[in-house]
Backbone as XML, in Angstrom:
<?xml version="1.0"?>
<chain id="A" units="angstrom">
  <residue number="1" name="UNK">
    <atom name="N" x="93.000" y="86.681" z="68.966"/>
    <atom name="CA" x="94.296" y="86.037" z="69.073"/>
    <atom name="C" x="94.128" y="84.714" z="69.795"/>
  </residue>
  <residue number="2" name="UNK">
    <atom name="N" x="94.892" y="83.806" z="69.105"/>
    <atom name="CA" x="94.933" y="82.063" z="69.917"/>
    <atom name="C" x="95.993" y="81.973" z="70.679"/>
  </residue>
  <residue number="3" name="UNK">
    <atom name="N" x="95.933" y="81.092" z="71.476"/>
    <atom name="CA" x="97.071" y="80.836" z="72.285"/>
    <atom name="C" x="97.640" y="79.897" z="71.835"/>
  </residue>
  <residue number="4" name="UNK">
    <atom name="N" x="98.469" y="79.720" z="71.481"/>
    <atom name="CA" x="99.503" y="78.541" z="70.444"/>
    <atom name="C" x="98.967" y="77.115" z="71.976"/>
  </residue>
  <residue number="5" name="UNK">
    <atom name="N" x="98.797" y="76.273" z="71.458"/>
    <atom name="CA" x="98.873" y="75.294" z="71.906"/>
    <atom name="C" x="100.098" y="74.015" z="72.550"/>
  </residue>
  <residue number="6" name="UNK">
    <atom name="N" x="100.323" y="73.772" z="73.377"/>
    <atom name="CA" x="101.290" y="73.614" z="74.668"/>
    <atom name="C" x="101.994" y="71.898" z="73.715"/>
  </residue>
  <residue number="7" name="UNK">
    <atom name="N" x="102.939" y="71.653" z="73.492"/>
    <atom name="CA" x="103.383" y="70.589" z="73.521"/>
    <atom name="C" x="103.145" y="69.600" z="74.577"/>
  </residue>
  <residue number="8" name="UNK">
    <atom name="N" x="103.574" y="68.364" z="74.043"/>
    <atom name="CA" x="103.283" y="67.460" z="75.008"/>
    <atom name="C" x="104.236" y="67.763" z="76.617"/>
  </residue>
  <residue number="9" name="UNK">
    <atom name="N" x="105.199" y="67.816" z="75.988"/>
    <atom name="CA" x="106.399" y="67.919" z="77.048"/>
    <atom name="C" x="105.971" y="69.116" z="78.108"/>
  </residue>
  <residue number="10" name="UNK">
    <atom name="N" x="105.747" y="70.465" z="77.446"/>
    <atom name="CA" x="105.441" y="71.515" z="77.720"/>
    <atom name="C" x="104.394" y="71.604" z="78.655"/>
  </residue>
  <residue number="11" name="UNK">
    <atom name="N" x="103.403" y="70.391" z="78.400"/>
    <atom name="CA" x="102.119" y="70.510" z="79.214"/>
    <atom name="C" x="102.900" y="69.714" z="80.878"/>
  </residue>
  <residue number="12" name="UNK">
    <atom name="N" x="103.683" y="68.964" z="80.517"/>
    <atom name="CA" x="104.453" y="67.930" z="81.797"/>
    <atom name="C" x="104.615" y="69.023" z="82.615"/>
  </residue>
  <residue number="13" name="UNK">
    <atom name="N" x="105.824" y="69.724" z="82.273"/>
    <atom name="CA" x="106.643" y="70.090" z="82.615"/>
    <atom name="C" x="105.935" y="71.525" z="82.916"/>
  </residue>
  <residue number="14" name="UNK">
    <atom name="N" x="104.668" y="71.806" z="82.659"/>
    <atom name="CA" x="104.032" y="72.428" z="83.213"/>
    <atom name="C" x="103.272" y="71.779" z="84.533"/>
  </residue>
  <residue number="15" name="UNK">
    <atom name="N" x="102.973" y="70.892" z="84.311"/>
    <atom name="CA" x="102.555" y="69.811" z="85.657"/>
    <atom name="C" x="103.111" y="69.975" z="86.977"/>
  </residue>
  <residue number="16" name="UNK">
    <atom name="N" x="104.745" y="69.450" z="86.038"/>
    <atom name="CA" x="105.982" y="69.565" z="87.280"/>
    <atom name="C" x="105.827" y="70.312" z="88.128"/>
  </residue>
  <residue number="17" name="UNK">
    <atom name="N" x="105.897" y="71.619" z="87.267"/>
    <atom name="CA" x="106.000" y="73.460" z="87.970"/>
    <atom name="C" x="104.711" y="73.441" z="88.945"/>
  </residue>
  <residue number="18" name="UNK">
    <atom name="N" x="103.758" y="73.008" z="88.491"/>
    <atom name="CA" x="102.772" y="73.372" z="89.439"/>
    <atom name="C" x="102.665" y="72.459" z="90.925"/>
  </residue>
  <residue number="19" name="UNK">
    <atom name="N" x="102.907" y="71.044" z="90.538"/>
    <atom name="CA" x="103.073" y="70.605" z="91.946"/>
    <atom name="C" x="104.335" y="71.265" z="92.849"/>
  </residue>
  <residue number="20" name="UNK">
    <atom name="N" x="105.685" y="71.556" z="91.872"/>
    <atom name="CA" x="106.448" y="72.062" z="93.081"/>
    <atom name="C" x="106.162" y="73.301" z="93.803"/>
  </residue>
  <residue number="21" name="UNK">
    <atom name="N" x="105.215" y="73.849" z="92.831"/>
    <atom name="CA" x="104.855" y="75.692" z="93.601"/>
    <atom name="C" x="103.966" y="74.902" z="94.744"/>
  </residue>
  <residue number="22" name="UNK">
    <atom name="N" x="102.806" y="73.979" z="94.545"/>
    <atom name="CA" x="102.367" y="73.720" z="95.579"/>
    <atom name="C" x="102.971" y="73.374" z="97.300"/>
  </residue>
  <residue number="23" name="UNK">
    <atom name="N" x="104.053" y="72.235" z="96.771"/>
    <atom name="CA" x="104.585" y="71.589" z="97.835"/>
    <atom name="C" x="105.504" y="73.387" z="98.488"/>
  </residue>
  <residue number="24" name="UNK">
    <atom name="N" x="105.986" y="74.165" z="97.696"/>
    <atom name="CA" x="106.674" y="75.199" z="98.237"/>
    <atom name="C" x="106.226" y="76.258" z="98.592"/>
  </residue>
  <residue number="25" name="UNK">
    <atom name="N" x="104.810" y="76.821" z="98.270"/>
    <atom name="CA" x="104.263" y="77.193" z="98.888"/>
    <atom name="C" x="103.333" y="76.963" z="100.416"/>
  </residue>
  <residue number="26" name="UNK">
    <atom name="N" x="103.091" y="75.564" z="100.579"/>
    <atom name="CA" x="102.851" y="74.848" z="101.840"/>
    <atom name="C" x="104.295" y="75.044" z="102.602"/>
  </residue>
  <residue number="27" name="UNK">
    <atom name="N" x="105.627" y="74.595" z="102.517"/>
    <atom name="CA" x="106.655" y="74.580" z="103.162"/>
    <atom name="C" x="106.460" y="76.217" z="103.774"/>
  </residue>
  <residue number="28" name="UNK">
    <atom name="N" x="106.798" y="77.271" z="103.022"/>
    <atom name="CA" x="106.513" y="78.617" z="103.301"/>
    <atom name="C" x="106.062" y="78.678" z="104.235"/>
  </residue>
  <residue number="29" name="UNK">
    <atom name="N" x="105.104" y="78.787" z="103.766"/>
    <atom name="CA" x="103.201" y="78.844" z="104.480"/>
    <atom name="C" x="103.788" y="78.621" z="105.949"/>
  </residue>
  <residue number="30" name="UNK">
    <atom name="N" x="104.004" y="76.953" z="106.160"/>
    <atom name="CA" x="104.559" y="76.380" z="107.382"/>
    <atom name="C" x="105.366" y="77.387" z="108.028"/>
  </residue>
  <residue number="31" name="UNK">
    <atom name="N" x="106.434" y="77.382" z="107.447"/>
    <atom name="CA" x="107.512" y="78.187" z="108.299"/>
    <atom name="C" x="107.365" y="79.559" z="108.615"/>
  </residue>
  <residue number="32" name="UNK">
    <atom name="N" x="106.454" y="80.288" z="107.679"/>
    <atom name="CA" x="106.232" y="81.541" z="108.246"/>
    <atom name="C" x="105.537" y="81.448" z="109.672"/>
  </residue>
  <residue number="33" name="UNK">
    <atom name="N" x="104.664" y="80.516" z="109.498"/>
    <atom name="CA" x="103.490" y="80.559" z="110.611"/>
    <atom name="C" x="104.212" y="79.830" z="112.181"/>
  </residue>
  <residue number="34" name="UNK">
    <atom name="N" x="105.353" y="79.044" z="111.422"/>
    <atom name="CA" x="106.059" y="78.239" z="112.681"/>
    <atom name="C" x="106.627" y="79.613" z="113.546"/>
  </residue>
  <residue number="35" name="UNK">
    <atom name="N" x="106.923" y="80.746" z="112.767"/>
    <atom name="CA" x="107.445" y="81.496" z="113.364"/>
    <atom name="C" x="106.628" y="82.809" z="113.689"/>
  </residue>
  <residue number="36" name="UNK">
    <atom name="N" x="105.484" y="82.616" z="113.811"/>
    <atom name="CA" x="104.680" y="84.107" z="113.813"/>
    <atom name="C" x="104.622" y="84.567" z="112.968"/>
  </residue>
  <residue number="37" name="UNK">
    <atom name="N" x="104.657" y="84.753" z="111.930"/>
    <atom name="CA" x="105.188" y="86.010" z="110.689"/>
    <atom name="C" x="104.019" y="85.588" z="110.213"/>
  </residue>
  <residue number="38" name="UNK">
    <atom name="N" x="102.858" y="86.754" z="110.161"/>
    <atom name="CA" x="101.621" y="86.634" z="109.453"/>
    <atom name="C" x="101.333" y="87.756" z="108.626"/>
  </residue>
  <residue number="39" name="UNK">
    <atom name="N" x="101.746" y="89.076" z="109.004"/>
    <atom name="CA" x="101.636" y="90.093" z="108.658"/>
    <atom name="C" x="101.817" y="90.248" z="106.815"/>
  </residue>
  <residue number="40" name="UNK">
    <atom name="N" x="100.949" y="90.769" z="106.234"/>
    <atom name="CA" x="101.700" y="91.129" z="104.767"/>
    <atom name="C" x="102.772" y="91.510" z="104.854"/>
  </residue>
  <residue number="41" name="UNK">
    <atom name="N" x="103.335" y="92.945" z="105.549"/>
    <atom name="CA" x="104.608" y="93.617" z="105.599"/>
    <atom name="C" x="105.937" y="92.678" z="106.117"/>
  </residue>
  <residue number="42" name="UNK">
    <atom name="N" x="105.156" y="91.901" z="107.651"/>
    <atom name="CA" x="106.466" y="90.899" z="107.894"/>
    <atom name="C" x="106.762" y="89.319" z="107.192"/>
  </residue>
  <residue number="43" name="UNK">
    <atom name="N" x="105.860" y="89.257" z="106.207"/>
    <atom name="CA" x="105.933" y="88.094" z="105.330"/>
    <atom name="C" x="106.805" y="88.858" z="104.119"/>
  </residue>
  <residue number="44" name="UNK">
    <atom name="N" x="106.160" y="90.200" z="103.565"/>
    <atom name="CA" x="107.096" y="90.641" z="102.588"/>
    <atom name="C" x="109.126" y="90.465" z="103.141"/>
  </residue>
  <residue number="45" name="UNK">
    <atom name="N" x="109.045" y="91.097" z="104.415"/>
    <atom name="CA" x="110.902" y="91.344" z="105.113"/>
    <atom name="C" x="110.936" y="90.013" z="105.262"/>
  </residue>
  <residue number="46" name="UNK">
    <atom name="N" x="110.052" y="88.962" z="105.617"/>
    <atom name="CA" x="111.321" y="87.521" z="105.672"/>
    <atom name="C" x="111.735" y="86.996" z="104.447"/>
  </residue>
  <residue number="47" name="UNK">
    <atom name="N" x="110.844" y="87.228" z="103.028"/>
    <atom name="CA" x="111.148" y="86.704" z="102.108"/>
    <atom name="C" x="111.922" y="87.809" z="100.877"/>
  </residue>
  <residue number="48" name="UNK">
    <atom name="N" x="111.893" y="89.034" z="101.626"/>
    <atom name="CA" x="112.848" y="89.588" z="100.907"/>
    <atom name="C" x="112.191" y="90.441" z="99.611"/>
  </residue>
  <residue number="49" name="UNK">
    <atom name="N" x="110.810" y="90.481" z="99.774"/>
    <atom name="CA" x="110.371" y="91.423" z="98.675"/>
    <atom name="C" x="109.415" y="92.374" z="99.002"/>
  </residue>
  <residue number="50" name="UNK">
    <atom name="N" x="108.643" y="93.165" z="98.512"/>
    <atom name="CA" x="107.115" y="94.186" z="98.479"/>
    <atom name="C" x="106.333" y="92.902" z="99.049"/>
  </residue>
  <residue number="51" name="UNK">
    <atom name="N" x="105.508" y="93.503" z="100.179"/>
    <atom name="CA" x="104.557" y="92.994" z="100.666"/>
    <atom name="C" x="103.716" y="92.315" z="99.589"/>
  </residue>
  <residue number="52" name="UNK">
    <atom name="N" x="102.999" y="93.229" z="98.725"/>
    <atom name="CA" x="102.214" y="93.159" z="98.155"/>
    <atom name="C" x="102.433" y="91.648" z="97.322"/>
  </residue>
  <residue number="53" name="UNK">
    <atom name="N" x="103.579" y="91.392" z="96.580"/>
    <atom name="CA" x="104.364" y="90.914" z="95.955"/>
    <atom name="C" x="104.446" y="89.569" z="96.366"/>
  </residue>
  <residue number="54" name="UNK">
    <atom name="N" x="104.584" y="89.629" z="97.952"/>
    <atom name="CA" x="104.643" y="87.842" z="98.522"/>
    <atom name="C" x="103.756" y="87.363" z="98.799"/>
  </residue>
  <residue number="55" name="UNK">
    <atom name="N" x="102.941" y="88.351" z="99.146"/>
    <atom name="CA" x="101.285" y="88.183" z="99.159"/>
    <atom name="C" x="100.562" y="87.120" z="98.011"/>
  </residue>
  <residue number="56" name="UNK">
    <atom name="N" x="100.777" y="87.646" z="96.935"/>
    <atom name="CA" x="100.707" y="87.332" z="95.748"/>
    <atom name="C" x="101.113" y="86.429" z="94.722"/>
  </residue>
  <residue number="57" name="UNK">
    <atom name="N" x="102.615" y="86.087" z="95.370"/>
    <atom name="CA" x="103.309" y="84.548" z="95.298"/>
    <atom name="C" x="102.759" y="84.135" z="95.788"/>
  </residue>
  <residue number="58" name="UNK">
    <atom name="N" x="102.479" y="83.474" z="97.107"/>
    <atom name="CA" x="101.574" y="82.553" z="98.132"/>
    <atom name="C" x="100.725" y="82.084" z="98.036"/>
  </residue>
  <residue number="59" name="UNK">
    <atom name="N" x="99.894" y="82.890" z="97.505"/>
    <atom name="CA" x="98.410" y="82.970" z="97.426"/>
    <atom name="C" x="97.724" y="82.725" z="95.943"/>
  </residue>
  <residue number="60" name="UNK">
    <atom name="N" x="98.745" y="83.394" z="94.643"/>
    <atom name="CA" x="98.398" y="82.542" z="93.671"/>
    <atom name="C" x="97.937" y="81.719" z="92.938"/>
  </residue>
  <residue number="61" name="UNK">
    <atom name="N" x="96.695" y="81.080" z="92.416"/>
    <atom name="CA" x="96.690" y="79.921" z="91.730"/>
    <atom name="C" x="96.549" y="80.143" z="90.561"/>
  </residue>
  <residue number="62" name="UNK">
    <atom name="N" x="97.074" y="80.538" z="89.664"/>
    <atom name="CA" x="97.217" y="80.637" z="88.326"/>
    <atom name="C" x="98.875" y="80.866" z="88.279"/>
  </residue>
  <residue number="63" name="UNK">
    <atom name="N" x="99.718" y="79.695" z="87.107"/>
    <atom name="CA" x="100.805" y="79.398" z="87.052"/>
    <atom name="C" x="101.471" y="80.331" z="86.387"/>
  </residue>
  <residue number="64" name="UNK">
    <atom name="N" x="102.425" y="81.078" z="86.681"/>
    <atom name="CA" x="102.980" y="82.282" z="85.940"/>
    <atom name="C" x="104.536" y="81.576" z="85.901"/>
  </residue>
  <residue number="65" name="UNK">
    <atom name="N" x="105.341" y="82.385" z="84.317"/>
    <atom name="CA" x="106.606" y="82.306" z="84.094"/>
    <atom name="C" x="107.696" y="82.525" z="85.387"/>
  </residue>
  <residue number="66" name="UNK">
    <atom name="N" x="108.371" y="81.486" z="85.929"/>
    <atom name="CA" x="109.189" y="82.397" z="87.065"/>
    <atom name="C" x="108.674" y="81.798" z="88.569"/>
  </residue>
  <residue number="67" name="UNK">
    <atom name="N" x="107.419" y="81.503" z="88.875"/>
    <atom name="CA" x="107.277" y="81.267" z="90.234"/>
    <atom name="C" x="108.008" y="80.733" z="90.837"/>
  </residue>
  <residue number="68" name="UNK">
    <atom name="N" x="108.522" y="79.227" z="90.377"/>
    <atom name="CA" x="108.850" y="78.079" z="90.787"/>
    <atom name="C" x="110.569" y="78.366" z="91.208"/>
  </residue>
  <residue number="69" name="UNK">
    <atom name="N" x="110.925" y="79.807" z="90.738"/>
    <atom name="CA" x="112.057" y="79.790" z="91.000"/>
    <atom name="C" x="111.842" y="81.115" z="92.347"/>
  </residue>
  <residue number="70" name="UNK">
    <atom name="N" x="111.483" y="81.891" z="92.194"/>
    <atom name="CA" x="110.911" y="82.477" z="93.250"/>
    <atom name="C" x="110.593" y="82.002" z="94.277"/>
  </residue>
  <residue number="71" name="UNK">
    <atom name="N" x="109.894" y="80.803" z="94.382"/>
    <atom name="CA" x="109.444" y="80.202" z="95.115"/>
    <atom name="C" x="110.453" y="79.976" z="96.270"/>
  </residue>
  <residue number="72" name="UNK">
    <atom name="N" x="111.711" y="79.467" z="95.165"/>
    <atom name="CA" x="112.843" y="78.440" z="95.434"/>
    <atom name="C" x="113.745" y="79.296" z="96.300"/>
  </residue>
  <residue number="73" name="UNK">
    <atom name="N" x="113.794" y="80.804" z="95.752"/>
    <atom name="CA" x="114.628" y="81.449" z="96.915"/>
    <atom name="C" x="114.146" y="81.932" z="97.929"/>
  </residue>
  <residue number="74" name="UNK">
    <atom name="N" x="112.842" y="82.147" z="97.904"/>
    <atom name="CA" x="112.126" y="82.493" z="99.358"/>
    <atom name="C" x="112.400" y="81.492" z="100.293"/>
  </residue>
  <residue number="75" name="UNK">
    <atom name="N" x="112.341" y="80.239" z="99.494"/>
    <atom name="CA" x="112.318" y="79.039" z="100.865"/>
    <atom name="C" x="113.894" y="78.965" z="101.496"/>
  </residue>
  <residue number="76" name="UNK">
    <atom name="N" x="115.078" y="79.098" z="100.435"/>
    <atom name="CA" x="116.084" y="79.585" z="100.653"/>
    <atom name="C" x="116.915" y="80.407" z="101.910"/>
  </residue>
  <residue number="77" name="UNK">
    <atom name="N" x="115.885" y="81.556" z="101.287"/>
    <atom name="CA" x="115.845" y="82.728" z="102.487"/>
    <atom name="C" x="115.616" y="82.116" z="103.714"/>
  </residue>
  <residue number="78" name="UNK">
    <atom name="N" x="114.522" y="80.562" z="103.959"/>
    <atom name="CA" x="113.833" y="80.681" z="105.124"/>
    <atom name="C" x="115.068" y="80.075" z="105.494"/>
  </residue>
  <residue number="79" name="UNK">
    <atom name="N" x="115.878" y="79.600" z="105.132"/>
    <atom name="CA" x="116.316" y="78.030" z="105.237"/>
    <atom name="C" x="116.055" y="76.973" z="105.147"/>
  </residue>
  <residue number="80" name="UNK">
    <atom name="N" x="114.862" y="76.287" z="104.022"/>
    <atom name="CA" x="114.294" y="75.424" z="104.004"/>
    <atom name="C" x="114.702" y="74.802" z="102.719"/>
  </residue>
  <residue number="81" name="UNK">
    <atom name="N" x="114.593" y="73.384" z="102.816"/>
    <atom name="CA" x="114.974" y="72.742" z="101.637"/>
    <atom name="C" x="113.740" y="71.952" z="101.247"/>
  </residue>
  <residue number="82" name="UNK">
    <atom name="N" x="113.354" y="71.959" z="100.114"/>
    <atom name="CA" x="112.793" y="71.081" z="99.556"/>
    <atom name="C" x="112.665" y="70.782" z="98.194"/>
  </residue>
</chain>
């Protein structure tokens, strides 16, 4: 099986997604650590999901359907805007 090949736009706007997971995963990152929260379990309760799960957002580098919005309410959760 092939993987259909990405439009032009598609490849951008795949671009997009990936610098903002970056910049929002650094913001995170930051604020967890501004506040102590290192733990898998207490990184899972500030952002509101399975340990395992935020672990796994964070830490990520391969671009999946969905992050960028995930991303968006964790930082949410923190109170962070970006």
């Amino acid at each position: 099986m092939t993987t259909p090949k990405l439009t032009p736009s598609e490849q951008r706007q795949r671009r997009e997604d990936r610098l903002v997971t970056i910049r929002l995963r650094m913001a995170i990152g930051r604020a967890l650590e501004d506040r102590d929260i290192t733990t898998p379990a207490a990184i899972g309760e500030a952002l509101g999901m399975p340990a395992e799960e935020a672990t796994k957002l964070l830490t990520r580098r391969q671009w999946r359907e969905g992050d960028v919005e995930r991303l968006q309410a964790a930082a949410a959760r923190l109170g962070l805007t970006v």
